[in-house]
C-alpha positions as CSV (number, residue, x, y, z in Angstrom):
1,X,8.4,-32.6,11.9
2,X,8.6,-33.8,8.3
3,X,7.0,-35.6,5.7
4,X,8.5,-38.3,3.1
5,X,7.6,-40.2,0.0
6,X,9.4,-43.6,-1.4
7,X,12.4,-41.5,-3.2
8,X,12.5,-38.3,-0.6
9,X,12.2,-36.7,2.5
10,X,11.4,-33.1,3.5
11,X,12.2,-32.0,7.3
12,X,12.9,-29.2,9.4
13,X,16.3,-28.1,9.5
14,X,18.4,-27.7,13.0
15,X,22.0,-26.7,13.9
16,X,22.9,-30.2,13.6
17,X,22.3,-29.4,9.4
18,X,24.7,-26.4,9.0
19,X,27.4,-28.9,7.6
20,X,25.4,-30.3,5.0
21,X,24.0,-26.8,4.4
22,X,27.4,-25.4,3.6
23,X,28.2,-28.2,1.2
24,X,25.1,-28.1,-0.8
25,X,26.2,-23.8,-1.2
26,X,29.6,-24.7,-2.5
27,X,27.7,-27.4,-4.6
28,X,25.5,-25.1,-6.3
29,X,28.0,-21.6,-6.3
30,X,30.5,-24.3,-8.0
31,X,27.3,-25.0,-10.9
32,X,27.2,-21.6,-11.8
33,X,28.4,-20.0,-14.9
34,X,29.8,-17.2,-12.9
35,X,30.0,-18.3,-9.2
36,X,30.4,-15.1,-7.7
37,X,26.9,-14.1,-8.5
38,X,26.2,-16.1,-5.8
39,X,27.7,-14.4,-2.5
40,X,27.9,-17.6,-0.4
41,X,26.2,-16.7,3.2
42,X,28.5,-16.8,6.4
43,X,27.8,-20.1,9.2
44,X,26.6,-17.8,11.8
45,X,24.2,-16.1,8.5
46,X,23.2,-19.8,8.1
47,X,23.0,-20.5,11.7
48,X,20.5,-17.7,11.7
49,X,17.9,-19.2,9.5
50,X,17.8,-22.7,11.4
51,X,17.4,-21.5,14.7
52,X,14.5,-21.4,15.7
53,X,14.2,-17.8,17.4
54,X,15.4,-16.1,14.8
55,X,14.5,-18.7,11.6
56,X,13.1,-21.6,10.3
57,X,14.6,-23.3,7.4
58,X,13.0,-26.6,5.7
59,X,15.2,-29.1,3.5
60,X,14.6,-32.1,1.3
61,X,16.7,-35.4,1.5
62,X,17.1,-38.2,-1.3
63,X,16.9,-42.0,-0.3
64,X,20.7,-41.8,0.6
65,X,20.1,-39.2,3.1
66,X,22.0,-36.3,1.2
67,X,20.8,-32.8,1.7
68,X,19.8,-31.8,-1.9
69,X,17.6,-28.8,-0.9
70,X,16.8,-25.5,1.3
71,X,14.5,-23.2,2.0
72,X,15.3,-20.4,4.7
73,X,12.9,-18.3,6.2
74,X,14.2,-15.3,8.7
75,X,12.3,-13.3,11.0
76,X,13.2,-9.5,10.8
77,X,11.6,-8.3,13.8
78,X,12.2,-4.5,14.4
79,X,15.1,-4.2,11.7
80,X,15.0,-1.5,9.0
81,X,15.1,-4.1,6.6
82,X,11.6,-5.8,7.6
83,X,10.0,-5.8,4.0
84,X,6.6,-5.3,6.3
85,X,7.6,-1.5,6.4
86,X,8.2,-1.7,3.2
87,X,4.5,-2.1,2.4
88,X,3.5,0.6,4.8
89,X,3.0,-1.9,7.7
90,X,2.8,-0.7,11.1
91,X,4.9,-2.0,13.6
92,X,2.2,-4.3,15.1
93,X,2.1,-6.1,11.6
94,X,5.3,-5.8,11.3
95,X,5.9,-7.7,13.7
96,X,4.2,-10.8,12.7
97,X,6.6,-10.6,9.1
98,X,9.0,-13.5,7.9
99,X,11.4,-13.3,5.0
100,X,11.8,-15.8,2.4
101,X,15.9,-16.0,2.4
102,X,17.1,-18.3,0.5
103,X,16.8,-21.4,-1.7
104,X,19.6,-23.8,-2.6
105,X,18.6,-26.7,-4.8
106,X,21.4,-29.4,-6.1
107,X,21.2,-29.3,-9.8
108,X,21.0,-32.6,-10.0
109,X,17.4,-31.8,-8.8
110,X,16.0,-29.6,-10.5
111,X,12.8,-29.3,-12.2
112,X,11.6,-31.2,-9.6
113,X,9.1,-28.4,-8.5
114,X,10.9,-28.7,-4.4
115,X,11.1,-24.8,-4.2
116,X,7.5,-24.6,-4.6
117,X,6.8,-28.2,-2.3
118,X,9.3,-26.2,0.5
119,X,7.5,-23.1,0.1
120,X,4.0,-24.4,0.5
121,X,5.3,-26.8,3.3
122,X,7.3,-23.5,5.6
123,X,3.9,-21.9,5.2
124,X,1.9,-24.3,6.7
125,X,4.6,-24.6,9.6
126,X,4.1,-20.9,10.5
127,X,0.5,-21.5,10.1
128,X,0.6,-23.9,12.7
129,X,3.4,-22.0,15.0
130,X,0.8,-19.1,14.6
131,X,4.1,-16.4,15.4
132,X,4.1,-15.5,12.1
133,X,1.9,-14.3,9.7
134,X,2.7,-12.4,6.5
135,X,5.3,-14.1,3.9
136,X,7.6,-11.5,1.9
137,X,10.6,-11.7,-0.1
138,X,12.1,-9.8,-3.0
139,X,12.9,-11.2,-6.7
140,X,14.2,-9.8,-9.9
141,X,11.7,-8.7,-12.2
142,X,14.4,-10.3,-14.7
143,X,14.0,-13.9,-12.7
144,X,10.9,-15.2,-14.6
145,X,11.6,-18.5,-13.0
146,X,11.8,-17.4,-9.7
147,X,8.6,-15.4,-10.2
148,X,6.3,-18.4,-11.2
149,X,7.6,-20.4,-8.3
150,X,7.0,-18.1,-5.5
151,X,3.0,-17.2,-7.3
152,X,2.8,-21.2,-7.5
153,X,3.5,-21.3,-4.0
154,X,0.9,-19.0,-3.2
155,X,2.4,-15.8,-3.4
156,X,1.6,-12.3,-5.3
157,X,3.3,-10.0,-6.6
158,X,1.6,-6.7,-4.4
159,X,4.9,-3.8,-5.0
160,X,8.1,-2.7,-6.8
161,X,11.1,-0.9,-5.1
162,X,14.5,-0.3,-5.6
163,X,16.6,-2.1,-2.8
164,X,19.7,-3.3,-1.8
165,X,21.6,-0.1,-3.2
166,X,19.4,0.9,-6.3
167,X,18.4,-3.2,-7.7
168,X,15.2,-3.2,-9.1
169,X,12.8,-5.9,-7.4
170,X,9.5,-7.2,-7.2
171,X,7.7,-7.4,-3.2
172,X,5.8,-10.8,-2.9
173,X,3.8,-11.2,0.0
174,X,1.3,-13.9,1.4
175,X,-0.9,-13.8,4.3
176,X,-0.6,-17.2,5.8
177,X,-3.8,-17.0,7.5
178,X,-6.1,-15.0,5.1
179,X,-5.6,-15.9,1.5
180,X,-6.2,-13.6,-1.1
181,X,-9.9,-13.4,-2.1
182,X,-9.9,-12.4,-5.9
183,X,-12.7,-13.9,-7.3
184,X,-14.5,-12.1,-9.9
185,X,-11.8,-9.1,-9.9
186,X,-10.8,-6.8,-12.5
187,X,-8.4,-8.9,-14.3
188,X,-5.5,-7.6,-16.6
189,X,-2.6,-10.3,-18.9
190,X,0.9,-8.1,-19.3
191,X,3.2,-9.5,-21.7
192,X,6.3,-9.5,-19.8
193,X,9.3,-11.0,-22.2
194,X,10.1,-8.1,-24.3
195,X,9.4,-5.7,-20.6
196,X,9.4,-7.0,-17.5
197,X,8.6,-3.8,-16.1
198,X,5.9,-3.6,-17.7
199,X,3.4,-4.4,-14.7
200,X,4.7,-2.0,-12.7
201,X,1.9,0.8,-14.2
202,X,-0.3,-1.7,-12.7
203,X,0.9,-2.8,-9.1
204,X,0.8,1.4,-8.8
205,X,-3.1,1.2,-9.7
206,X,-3.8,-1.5,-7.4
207,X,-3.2,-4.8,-8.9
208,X,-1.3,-7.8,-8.0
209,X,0.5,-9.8,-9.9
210,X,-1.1,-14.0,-9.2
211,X,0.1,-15.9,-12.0
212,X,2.3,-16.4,-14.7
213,X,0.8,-18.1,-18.1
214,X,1.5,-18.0,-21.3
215,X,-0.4,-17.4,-24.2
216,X,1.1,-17.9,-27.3
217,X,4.1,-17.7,-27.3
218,X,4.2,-14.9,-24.8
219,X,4.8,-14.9,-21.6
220,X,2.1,-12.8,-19.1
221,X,1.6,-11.7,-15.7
222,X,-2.0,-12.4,-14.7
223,X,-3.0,-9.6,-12.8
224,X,-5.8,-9.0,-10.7
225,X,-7.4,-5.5,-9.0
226,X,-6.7,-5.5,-5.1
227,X,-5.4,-3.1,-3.0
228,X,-2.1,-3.6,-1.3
229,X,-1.8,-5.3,1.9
């Protein structure tokens, strides 16, 4: 499955793909200031996300044909690590969680909004596959980039944890079938710049963080009164 305009083309990625995949990590570790933020992921890691038991992975091409972007889904299952317990899931729901893993973008393309296209466009895969149901995935409450695409792609912003030995990180979570209804909800702006903690006092009262905007020249999390999933 895929879908294309004039100047690029998004698809499904197989096991045929794990060579360009690699290439396009070294491409953007090698971009970084300091590449070993970026702890490049193993073949069989990558192999992984494009199989399609235990993954689905979606990437976009430019009219040459060159891999220029990835976005890897896994499925936990039963693993400790299923972000579904997390959120006080039981196992049934559980279950029915995939993980957003990872997204590699050439920095040649950036800007170009194709985290948020691949996001929307994974989603509506699993819609259709109908194995999988609830979206999560962690980011840095220091990531404001990060943050605005995954609430542009339809995510919120529904927990804070520590993981992964004691980082502090934001839970975003979709239900692919059963958007958020919010309409006409309690709504709250935190200024996050100066604190990006600073909604934390909120997602413990019930909010979720849906947007980010910016008013003035500050920088908010548009929060709205839910309780979490």
């Amino acid at each position: 499955m895929f879908e294309h305009t004039d100047y690029f083309t998004m698809e499904r990625l197989s096991e045929q793909h794990l060579d360009a995949i690699e290439e396009l990590q070294e491409v953007v570790r090698a971009s970084l200031e300091n590449p070993d933020l970026l702890v490049p992921l193993s073949r069989v890691e990558l192999k992984n996300i494009v199989t399609e038991d235990t993954g689905m992975t979606v990437g976009v091409f430019n009219v040459r044909d060159e891999l220029v972007g990835i976005l890897g889904a896994l499925y936990p299952g039963s693993s400790k690590e299923n972000l579904g317990y997390a959120l006080a899931m039981d196992e049934e729901k559980a279950a029915q969680v995939f993980h957003l893993e990872i997204t590699f973008i050439d920095p040649d393309y950036r800007r170009m909004g194709f985290m948020v296209t691949m996001c929307r466009w994974l989603v509506q895969l699993m819609k259709i596959e109908g194995r999988y149901r609830y979206l999560c995935a962690t980011v840095s409450p220091y990531n404001i980039g990060s943050l605005k695409n995954m609430m542009l792609s339809g995510n919120a912003v529904v927990d804070f944890q520590l993981k992964y030995g004691g980082l502090e990180r934001y839970i975003v979570f979709q239900d692919v079938t059963v958007p958020f209804d919010l309409h006409g909800q309690d709504i709250q702006y935190i200024p996050i710049q100066e604190n990006p903690l600073a909604p934390v006092e909120y997602l413990e009262k019930g909010f979720l963080g849906t947007s980010l905007e910016r008013i003035g020249q500050e920088i908010v999390m548009v929060m709205k009164y839910r309780e979490k999933p």
